[in-house]
C-alpha positions, 0 to 999 in steps of 0.5 A: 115318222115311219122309218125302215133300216135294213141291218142290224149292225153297228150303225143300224143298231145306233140308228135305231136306238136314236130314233126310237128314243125320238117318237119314230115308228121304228122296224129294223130288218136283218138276217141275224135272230139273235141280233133282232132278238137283242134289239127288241129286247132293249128298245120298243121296235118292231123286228123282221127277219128276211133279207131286206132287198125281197119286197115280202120282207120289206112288205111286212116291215110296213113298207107299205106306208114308210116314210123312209128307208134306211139301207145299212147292212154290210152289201152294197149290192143288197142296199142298192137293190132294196132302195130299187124295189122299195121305189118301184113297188112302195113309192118310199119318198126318202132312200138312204143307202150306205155304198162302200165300194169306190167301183159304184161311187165313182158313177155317179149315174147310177144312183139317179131315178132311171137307175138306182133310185138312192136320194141320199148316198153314204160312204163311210170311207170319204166321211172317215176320210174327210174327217182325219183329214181335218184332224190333222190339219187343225192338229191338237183337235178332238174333233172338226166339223164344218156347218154353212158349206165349211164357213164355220167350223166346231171344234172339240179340244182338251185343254192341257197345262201351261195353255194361255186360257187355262185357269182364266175366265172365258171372257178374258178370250176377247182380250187375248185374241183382239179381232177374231171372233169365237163362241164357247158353246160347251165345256165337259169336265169329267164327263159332265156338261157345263153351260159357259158364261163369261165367268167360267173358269177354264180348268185342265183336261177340260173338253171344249167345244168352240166355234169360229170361222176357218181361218181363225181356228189355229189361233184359238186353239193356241189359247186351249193348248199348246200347239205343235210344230208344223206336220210334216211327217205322216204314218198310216197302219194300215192300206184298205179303202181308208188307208189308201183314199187317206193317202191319196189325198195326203201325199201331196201336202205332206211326207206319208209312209204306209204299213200294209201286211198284204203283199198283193195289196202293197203291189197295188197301193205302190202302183195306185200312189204317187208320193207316198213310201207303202211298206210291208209288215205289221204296224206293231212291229217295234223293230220296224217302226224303229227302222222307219224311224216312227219318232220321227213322225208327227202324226200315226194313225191306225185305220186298218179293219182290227179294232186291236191292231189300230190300238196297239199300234197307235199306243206303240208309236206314241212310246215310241216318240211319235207326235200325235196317235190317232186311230180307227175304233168301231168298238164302243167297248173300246171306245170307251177303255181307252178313253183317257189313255196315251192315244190322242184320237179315238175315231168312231166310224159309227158316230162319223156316218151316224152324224150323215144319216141323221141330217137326213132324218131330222124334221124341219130345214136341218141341213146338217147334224154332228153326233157328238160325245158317243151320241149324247149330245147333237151340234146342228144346222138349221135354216130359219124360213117364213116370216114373223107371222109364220115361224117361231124364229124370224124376226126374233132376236137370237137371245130371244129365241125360246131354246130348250135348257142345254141349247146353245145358238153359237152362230148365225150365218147369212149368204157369205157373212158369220155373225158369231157373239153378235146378241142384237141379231134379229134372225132373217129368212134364210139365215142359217143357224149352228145350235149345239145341244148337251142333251139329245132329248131336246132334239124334237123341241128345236125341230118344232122350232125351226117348222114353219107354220101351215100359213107359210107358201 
């Protein structure tokens, strides 16, 4: 596939290196040489310097002939009027743009075709947003993500001490929890993956990766760890476009407090919230958090622009007696220092909108596709099409199914029904199946899968 990406940033870059590992034909478009210099240094791309909406720069990074675009600099204005000229003077089938600005999503007739021809529209902000929200509902999770339109979800948890399951084979799940049915489809200990069986033991701080439907995800997690008290109280650092859409949606199930250090935006965030209590000051203020009595606070999470400020702050309110620490980190760097320190969440915006866009990319019928570990490994959905004749999929049992080495199916989903632990199911057209893969390498393996053969109409 041939795919152009306007900026050179931190989702761009991470783009890039995903798909150039992936036998696409790859040009990254940017105003920045240095950043260009750096990433063909490292990857086999072609560069253009230019501005990524002037159709000579867009000519010359082969558009051509594209099969895609992918619109990520830091201008809305500069995404939106790429995907304009590259629909109107290259006919690019597919144009996914990155708009951050709540002003342009809150109308939504101007990304159709007798607009701004954009087929697919990211927003970080609501993908940041939806995720903390998730987080905080199954508190205790790494991660929670939703696949078959939230019928079933994949949660990450580390396991801590005096959990029920730790220290007991993974067969011994079923006995625990009689009825509710969930499937193990990955363990990482010390950063090393594990294929489950029944027979694997379940040790401390180890990472686990589960699948069930919504309503039976508070009582597997009970067997991972040992869960807290009911969230009450919230705190957010910081009052931006996540902080506020964060609160917005919040404020009504829960008691949220937010810091903001702006004056004119704390004006405006009082007048925008209802519920929520917006201070003025510096989230790592110790003598503020003590005044609003951060020990209090169930959940704290950092989601202002700063990188150091986020930690800080969640590293502070966690000294402090808050409950669960949670913030915003875009830094990989970062992200990786402060891996197995007191902060209990460590959210990467980069691997949230990553997760979005690759849906998008990906061949065959994937509908939905989550970056996991830092982009090491891929939970995906998949829809199974054809018949026994034209793919490789239906009419094939699930344990049948001729899965790359570190390929797990976790899940079938069929109309309203998941079928989870269930090895007699004969896959059907339409079915939609939840794969998780330990090693992205696979990726073009299960795409090849799940393509329908040319006999099928």
């Amino acid at each position: 596939m041939k795919i152009i990406i306007l900026g050179a940033g931190a989702v761009g870059t991470s783009i890039a290196n995903i798909l150039a590992g992936e036998n696409n034909d790859i040009s990254v478009i940017d105003t920045d040489v240095y950043r260009l210099r750096d990433l063909q240094d490292r990857l086999d791309i072609k560069t253009v310097h230019g501005v990524g909406s002037h159709p000579g720069t867009l000519r010359a990074a082969g558009a051509e002939d594209a099969d895609m675009l992918i619109a990520v600099t830091s201008s809305d204005e500069t995404n939106m009027v790429a995907c304009q000229v590259a629909y109107t003077l290259f006919r690019i089938p597919t144009k996914i743009a990155r708009i951050r600005s709540s002003e342009y999503q809150t109308e939504p007739q101007l990304f159709d075709r007798l607009a701004t021809p954009i087929d697919v529209l990211i927003s970080p902000e609501q993908i940041l947003t939806d995720h903390i929200e998730r987080l905080i509902e199954f508190q205790g999770a790494l991660q929670v993500l939703d696949f078959a339109g939230g019928k079933v979800q994949l949660v990450g948890v580390k396991t801590y001490p005096g959990a029920p399951l730790v220290g007991q084979m993974l067969r011994t799940l079923k006995k625990h929890m009689p009825g509710i049915r969930t499937k193990v489809v990955a363990i990482y200990r010390k950063g090393k993956a594990i294929v489950p069986t029944g027979d694997t033991v379940i040790d401390v701080h180890d990472e686990v990766f589960f699948l069930a439907t919504r309503k039976d995800i508070r009582a597997v997690l009970s067997e991972m760890r040992q869960l807290d008290t009911a969230v009450k109280n919230i705190m957010l650092a910081g009052g931006g476009n996540i902080g506020a859409r964060l609160a917005k949606t919040l404020e009504n199930k829960y008691q949220v407090k937010l810091i903001e250090l702006n004056k004119d935006r704390v004006r405006e965030l009082s007048e925008q919230l209802d519920k929520t209590i917006v201070l003025r000051g510096v989230a790592s203020d110790e003598e503020l958090l003590n005044e609003e009595n951060i020990h209090r606070m169930d959940i704290f999470c950092g989601v202002t622009d700063n990188d150091e400020t986020n930690i800080l702050s969640a590293m502070l309110a966690k000294r402090m007696g808050a409950g669960v620490v949670m913030c915003i980190v875009n830094s990989p760097a970062y992200v990786d220092l402060i891996q197995d320190s007191e902060i209990d969440v460590v959210i990467s915006p980069r691997q949230a909108t990553i997760g979005t866009l690759l849906a998008h990319v990906r061949r065959g019928d994937v509908v939905a596709v989550h970056s996991l570990r830092r982009g090491a490994a891929e939970a995906i959905e998949a829809v199974a099409h054809g018949d026994s004749r034209t793919s490789k999929v239906v009419g094939r049992l699930v344990d049948e199914l001729d899965l790359p080495p570190g390929s797990t199916i976790g899940a079938v989903v069929r109309g309203e029904e998941v079928l989870i632990l269930q090895k007699d199911v004969v896959v059907e057209p339409g079915d939609h199946l939840i794969l998780f893969l330990t090693d992205k390498k696979c990726i073009a393996e299960v795409e090849r899968l799940f393509q329908v053969d040319v006999g099928f109409i």
